[in-house]
Residue frames as a rotation matrix with the C-alpha (Angstrom) as fourth column:
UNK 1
0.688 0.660 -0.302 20.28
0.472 -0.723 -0.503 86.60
-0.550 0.204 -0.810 63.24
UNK 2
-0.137 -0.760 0.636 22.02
0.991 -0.101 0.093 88.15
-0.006 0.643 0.766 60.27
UNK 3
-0.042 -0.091 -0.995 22.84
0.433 -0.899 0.064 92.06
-0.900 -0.428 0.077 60.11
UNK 4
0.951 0.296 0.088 23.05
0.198 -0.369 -0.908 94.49
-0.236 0.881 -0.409 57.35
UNK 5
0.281 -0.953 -0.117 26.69
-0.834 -0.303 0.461 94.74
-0.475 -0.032 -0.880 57.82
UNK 6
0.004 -0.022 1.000 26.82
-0.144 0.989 0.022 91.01
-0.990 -0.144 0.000 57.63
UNK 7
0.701 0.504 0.505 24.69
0.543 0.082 -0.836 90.99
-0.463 0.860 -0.217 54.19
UNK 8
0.948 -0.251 -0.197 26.49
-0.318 -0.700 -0.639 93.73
0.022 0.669 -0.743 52.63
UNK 9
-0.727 -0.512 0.457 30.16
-0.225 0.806 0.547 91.28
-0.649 0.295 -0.701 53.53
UNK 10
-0.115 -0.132 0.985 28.67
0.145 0.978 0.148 88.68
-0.983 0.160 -0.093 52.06
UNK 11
0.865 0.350 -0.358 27.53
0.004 -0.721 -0.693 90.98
-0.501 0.598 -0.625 48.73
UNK 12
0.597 -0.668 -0.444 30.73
-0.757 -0.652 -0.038 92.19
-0.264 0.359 -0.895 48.25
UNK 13
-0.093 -0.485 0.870 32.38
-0.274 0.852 0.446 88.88
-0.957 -0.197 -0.212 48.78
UNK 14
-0.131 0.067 0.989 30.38
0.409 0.912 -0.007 87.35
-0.903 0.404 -0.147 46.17
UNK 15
0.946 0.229 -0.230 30.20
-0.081 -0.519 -0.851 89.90
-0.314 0.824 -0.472 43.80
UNK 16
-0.203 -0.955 -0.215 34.71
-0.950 0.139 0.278 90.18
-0.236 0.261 -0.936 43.91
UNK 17
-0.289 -0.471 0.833 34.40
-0.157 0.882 0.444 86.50
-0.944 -0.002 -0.329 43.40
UNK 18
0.602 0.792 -0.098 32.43
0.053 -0.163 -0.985 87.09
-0.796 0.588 -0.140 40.23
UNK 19
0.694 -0.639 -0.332 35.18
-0.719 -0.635 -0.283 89.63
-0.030 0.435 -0.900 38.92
UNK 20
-0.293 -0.850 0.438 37.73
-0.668 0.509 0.543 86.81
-0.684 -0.133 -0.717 39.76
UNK 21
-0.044 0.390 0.920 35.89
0.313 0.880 -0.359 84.06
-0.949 0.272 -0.160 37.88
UNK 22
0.920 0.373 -0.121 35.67
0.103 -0.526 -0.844 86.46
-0.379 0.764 -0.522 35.24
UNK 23
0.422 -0.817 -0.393 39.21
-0.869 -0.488 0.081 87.68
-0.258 0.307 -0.916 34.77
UNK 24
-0.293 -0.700 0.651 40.23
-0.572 0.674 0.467 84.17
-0.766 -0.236 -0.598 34.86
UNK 25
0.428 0.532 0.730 37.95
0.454 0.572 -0.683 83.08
-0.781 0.624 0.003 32.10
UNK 26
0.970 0.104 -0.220 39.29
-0.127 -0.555 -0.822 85.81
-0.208 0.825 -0.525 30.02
UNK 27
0.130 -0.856 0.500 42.83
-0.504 0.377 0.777 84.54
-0.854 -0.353 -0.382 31.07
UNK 28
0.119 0.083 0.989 41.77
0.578 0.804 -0.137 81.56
-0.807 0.588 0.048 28.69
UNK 29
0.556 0.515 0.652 41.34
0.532 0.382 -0.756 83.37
-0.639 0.767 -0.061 26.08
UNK 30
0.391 -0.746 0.539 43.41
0.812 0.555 0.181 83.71
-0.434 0.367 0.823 23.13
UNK 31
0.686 -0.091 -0.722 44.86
-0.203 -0.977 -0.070 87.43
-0.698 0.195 -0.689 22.49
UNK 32
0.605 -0.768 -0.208 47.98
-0.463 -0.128 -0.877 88.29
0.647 0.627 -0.433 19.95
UNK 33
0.234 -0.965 -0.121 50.56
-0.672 -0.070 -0.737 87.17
0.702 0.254 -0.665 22.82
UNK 34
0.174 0.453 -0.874 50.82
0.009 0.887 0.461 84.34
0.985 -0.088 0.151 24.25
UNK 35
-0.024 0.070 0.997 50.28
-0.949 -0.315 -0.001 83.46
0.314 -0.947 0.074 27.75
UNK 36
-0.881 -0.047 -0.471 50.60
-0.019 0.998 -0.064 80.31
0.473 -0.048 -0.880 29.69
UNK 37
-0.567 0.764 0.308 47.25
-0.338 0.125 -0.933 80.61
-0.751 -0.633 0.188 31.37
UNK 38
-0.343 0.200 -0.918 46.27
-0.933 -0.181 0.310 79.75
-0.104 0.963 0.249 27.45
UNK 39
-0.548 -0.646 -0.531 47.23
-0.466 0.763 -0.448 76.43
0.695 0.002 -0.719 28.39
UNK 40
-0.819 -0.301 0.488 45.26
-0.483 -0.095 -0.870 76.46
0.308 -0.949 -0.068 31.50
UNK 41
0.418 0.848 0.325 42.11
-0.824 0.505 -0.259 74.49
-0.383 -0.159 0.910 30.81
UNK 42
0.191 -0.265 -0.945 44.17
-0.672 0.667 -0.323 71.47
0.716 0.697 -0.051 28.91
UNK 43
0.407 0.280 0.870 43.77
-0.823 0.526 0.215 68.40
-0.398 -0.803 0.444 30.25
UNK 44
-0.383 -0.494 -0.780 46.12
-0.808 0.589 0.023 65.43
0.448 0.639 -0.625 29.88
UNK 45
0.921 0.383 0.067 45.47
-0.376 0.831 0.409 61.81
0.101 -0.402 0.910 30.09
UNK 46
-0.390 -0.919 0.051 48.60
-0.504 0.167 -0.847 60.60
0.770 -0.356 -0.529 32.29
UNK 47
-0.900 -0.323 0.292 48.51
-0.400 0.344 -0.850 58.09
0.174 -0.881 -0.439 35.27
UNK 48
-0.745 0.637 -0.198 44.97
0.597 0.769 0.228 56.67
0.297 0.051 -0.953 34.23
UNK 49
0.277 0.746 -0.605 43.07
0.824 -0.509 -0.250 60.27
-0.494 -0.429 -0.756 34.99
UNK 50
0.276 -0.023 0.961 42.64
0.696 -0.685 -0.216 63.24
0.663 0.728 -0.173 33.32
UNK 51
0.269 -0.428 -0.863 45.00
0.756 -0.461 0.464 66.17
-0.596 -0.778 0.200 34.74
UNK 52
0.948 0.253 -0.190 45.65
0.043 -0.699 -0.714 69.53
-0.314 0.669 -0.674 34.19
UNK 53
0.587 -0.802 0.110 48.76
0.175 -0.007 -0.985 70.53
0.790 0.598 0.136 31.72
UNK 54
0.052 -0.816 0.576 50.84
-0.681 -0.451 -0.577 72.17
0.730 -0.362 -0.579 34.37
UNK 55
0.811 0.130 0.571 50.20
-0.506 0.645 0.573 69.28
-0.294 -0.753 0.589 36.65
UNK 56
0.717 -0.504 0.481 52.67
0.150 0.786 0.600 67.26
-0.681 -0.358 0.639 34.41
UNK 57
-0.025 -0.807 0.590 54.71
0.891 -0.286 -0.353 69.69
0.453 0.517 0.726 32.73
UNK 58
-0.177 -0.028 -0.984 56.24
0.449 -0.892 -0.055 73.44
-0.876 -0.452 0.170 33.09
UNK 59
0.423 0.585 0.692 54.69
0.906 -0.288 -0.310 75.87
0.018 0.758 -0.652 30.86
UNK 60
-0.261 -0.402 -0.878 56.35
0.358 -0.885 0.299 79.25
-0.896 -0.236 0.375 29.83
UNK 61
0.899 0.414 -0.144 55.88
0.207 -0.691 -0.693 81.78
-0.386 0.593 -0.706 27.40
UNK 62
-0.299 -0.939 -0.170 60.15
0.696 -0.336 0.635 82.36
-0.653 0.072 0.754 25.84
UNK 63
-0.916 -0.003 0.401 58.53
0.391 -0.221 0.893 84.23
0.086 0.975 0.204 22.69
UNK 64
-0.563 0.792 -0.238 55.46
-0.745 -0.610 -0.270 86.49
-0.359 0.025 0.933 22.05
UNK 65
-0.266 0.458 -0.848 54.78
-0.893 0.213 0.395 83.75
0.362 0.863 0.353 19.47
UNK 66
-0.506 -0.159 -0.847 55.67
0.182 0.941 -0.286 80.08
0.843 -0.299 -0.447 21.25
UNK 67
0.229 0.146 0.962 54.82
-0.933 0.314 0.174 78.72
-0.276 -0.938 0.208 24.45
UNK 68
-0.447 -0.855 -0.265 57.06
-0.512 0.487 -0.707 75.67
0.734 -0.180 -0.655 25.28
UNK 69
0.794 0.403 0.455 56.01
-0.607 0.507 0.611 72.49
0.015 -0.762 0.648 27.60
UNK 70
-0.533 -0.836 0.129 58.74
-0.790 0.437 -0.430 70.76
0.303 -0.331 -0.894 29.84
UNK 71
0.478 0.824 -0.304 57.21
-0.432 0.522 0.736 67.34
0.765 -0.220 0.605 30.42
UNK 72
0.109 -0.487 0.867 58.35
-0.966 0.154 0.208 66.39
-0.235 -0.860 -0.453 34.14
UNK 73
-0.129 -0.614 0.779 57.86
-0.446 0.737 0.508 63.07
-0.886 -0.282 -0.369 32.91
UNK 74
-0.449 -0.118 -0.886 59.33
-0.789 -0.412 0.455 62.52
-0.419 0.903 0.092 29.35
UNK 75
-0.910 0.331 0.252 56.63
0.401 0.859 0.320 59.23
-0.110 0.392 -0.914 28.55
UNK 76
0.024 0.958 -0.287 53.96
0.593 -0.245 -0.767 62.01
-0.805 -0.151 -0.573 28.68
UNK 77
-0.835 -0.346 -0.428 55.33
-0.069 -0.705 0.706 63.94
-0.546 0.619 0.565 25.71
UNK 78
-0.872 0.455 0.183 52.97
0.296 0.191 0.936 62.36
0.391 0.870 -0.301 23.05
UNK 79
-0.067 0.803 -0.592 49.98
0.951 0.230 0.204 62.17
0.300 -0.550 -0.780 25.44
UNK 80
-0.203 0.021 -0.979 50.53
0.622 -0.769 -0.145 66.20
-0.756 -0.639 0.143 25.95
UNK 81
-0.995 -0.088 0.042 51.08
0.077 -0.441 0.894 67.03
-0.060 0.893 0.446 22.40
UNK 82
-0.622 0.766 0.160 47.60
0.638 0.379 0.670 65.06
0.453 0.519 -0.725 21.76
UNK 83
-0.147 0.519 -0.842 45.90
0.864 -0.347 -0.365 66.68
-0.481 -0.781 -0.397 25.06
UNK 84
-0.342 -0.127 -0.931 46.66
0.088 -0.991 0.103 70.24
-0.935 -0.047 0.351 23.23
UNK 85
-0.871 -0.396 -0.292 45.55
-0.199 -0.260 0.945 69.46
-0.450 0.881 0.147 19.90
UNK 86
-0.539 0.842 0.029 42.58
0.606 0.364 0.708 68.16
0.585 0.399 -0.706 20.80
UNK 87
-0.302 0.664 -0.684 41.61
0.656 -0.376 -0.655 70.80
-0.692 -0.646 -0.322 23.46
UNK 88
0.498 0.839 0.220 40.08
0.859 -0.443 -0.255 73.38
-0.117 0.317 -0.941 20.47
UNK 89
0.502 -0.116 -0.857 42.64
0.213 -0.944 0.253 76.24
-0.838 -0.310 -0.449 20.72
UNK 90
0.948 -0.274 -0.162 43.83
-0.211 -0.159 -0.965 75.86
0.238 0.949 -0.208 16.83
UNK 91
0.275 -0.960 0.048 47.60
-0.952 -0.265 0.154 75.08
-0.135 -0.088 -0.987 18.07
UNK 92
0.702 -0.337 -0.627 49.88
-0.436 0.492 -0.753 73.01
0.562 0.803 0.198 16.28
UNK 93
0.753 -0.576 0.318 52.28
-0.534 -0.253 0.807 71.54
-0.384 -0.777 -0.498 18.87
UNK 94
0.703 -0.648 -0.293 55.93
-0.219 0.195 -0.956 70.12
0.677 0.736 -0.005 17.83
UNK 95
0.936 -0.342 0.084 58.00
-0.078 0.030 0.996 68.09
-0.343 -0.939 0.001 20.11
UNK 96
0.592 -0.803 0.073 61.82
-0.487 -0.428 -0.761 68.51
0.642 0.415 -0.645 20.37
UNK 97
-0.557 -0.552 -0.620 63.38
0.103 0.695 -0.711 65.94
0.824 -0.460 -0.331 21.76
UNK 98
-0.399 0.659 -0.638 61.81
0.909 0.375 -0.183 65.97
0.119 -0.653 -0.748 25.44
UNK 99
-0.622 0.346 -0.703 60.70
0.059 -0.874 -0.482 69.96
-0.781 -0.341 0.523 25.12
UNK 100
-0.043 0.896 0.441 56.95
0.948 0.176 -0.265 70.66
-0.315 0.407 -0.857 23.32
UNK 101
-0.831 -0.208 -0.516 57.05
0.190 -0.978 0.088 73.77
-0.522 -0.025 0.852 21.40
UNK 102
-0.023 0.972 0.236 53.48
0.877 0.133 -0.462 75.22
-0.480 0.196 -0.855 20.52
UNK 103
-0.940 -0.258 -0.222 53.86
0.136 -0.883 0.449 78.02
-0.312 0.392 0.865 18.04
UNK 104
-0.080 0.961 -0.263 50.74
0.633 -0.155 -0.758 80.37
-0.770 -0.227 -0.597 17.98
UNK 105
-0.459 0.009 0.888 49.57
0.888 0.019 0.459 81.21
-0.013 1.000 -0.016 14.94
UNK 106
-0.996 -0.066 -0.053 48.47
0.061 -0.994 0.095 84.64
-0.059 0.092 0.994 13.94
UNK 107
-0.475 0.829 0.295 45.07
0.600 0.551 -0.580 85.64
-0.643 -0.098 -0.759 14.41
UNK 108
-0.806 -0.021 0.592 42.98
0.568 -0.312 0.762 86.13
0.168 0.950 0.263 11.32
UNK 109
-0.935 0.290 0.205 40.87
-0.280 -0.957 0.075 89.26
0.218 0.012 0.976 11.32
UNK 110
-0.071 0.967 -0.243 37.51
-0.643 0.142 0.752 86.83
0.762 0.210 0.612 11.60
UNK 111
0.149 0.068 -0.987 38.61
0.535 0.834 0.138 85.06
0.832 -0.548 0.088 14.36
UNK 112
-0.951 -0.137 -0.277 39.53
0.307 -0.510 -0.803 87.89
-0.031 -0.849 0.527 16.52
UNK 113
-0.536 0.821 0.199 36.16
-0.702 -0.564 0.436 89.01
0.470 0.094 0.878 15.86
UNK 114
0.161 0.580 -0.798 34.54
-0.143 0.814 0.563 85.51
0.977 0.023 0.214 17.17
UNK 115
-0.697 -0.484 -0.529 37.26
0.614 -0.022 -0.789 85.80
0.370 -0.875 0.313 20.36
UNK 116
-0.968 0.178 0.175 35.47
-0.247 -0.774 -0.583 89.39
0.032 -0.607 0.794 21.33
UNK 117
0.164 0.850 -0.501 32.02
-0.140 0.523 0.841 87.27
0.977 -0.067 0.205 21.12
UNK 118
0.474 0.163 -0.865 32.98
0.495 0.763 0.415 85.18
0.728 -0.626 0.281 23.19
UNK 119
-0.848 -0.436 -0.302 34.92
0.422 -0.208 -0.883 87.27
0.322 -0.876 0.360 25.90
UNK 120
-0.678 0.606 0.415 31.13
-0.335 -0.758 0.560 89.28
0.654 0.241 0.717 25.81
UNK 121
0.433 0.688 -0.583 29.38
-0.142 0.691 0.709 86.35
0.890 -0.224 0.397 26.50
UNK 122
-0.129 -0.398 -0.909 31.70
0.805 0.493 -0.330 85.58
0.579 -0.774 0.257 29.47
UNK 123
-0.969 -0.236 0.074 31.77
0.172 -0.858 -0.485 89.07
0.178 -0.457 0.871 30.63
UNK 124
-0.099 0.927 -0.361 27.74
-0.310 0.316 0.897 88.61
0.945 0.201 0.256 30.47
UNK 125
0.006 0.281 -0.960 28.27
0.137 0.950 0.279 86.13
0.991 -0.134 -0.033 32.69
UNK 126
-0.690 -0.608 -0.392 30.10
0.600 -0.178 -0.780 87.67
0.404 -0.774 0.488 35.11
UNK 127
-0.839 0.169 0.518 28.12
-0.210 -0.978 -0.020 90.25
0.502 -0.126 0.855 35.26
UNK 128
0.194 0.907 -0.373 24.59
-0.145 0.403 0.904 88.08
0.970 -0.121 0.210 35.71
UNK 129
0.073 -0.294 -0.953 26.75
0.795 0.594 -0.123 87.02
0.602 -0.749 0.277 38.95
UNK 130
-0.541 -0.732 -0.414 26.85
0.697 -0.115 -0.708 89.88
0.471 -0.671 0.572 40.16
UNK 131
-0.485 0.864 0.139 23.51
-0.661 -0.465 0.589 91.20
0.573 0.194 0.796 39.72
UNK 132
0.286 0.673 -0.683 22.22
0.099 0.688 0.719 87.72
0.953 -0.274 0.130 41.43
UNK 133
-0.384 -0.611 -0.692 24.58
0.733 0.254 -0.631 88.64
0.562 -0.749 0.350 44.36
UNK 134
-0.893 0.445 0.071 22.61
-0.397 -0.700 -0.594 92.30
-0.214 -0.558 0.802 45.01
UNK 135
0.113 0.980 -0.163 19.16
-0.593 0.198 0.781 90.78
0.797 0.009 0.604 43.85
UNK 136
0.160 0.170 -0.972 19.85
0.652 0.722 0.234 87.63
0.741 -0.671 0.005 46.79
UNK 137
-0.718 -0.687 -0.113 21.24
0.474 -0.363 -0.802 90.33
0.510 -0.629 0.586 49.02
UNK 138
-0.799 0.537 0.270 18.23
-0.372 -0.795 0.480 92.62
0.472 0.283 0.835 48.56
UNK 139
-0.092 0.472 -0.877 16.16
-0.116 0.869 0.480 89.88
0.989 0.146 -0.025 49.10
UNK 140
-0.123 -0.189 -0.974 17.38
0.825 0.527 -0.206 88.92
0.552 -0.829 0.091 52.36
UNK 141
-0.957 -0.108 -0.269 17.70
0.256 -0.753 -0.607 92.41
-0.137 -0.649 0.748 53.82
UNK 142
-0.477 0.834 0.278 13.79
-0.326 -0.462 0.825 92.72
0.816 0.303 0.492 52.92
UNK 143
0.315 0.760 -0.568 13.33
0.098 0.569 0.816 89.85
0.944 -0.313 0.105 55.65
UNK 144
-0.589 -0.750 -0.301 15.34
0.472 -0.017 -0.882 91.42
0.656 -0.662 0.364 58.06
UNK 145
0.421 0.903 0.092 13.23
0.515 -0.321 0.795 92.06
0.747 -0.287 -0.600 60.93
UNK 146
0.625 -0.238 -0.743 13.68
0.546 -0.547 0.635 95.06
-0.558 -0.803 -0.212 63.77
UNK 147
-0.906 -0.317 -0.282 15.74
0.128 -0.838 0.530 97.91
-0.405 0.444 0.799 60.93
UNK 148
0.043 0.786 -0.617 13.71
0.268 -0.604 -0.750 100.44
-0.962 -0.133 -0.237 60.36
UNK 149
0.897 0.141 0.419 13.10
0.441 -0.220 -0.870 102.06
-0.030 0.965 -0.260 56.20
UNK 150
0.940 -0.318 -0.122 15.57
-0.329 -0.756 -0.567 104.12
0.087 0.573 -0.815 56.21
UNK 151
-0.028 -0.939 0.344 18.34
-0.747 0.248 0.617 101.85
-0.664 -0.240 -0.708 57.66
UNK 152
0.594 0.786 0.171 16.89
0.021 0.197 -0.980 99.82
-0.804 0.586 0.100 54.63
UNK 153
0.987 0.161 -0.012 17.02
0.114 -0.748 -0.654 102.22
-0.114 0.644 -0.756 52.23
UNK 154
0.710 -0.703 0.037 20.63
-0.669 -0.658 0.346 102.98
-0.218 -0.271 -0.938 53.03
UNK 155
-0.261 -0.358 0.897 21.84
-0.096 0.934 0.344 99.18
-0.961 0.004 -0.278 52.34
UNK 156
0.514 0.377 0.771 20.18
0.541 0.555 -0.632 99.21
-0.666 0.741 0.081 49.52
UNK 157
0.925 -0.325 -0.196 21.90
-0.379 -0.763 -0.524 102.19
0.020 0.559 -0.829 48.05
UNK 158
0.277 -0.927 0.254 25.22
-0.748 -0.042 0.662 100.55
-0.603 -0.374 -0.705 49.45
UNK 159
-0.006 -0.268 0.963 24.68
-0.139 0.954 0.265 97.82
-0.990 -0.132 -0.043 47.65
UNK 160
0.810 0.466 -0.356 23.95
0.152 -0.753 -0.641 99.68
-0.567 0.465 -0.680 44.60
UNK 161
0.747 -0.618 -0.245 27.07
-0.624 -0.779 0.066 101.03
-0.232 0.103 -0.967 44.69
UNK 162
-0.204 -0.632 0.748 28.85
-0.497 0.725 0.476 97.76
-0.843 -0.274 -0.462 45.14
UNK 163
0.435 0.158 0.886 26.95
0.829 0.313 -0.463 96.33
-0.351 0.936 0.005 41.70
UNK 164
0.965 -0.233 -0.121 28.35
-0.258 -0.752 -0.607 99.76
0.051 0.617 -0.785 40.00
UNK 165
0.330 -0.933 0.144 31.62
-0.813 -0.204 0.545 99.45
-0.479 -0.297 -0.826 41.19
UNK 166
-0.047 -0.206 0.977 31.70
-0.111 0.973 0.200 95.59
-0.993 -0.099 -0.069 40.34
UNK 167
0.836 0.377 0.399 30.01
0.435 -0.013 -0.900 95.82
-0.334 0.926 -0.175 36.87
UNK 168
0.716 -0.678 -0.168 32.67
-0.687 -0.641 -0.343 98.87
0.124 0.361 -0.924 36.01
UNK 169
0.155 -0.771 0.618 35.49
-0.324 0.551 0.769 96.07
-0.933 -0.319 -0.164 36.96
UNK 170
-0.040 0.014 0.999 34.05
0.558 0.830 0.011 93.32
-0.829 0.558 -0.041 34.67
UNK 171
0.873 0.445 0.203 33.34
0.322 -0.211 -0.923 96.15
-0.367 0.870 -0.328 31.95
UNK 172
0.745 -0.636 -0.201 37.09
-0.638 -0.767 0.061 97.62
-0.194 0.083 -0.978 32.11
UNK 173
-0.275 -0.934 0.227 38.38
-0.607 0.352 0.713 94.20
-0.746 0.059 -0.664 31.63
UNK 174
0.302 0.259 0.918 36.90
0.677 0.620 -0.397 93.52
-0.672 0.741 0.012 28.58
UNK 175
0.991 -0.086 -0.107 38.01
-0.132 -0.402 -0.906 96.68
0.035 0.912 -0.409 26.64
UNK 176
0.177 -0.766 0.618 41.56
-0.548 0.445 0.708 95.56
-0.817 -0.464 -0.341 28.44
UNK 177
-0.409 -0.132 0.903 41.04
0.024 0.988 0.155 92.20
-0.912 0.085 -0.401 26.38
UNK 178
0.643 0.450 0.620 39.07
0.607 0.195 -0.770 92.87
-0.468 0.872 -0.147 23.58
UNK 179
0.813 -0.466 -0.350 42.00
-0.579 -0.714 -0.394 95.84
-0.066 0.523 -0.850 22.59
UNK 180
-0.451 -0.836 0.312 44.75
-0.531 0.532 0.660 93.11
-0.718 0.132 -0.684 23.45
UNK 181
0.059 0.091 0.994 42.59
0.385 0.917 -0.106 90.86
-0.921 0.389 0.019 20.81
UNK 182
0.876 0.472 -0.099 42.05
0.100 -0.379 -0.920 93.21
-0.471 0.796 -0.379 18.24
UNK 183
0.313 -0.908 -0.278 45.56
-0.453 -0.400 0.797 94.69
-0.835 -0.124 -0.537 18.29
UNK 184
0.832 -0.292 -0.471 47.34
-0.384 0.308 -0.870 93.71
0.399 0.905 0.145 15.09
């Protein structure tokens, strides 16, 4: 037998996981200064399977502009370079003897527009998640049997609050991100 305490955990849970899934998508995406989480969907082919970058190199940021791969092992250089050049993020990588230097090009005034699309659309997303977490919640606490309207009523308002609170997250990191994209 599930509770309204219970429900309203499991709400909240799945709404913060939302916000997480969210922040981490926007992680990906490309702002004025680089970050190694930039990096963080690239996938190399190494050892006959496809693995992520940091799996077989170290990634750092020395420069606003660069980000730098250390391949742990220095027969994956080429096979990293390629991995980044084909993953879609416009970067040019350049290897130096056994260190991969990825200088990040400025972003032109029509691509940062196209970025704050797309961080919308993700932020969207997030949000839809977190709207299905109080609509399933809602849901369930309708079939709770033995609570009475107003102990109800009261859950529902909590939970309410918990989509406001959650939404206001996922909206406050996007003007966060969309001002780090614009930014000159």
């Amino acid at each position: 037998m599930t509770t309204i305490p219970e429900l309203t955990k499991h709400a909240r849970e799945a709404m913060h996981k939302a916000v997480e899934a969210t922040k981490r998508e926007l992680s990906t995406i490309r702002s004025g200064k680089a970050t190694t989480a930039l990096l963080d969907l690239v996938r190399v082919e190494a050892y006959g399977s496809q693995v992520p970058l940091n799996q077989v190199g170290l990634v750092s940021a020395p420069e606003p502009r660069l980000l730098t791969v250390q391949p742990f092992d220095k027969g994956l250089a080429s096979a990293i370079e390629k991995a980044i050049r084909e993953a879609d993020l416009g970067l040019n990588p350049a290897t130096q003897g056994n260190l991969i230097r990825v200088p990040l090009p400025p972003l032109s005034e029509e691509r940062r527009r196209e970025l704050v699309k797309v961080i919308h659309k993700l932020a969207e997303e997030g949000r839809i998640a977190v709207r299905h977490a109080r609509t399933e919640t809602i849901a369930k606490l309708k079939k709770l049997e033995h609570t009475s309207e107003d102990e109800e009523r009261r859950a529902e308002k909590e939970i309410q609050k918990l989509h406001d609170e959650h939404i206001k997250q996922i909206d406050q990191l996007i003007q966060v991100k969309e001002a780090e994209i614009m930014e000159v």
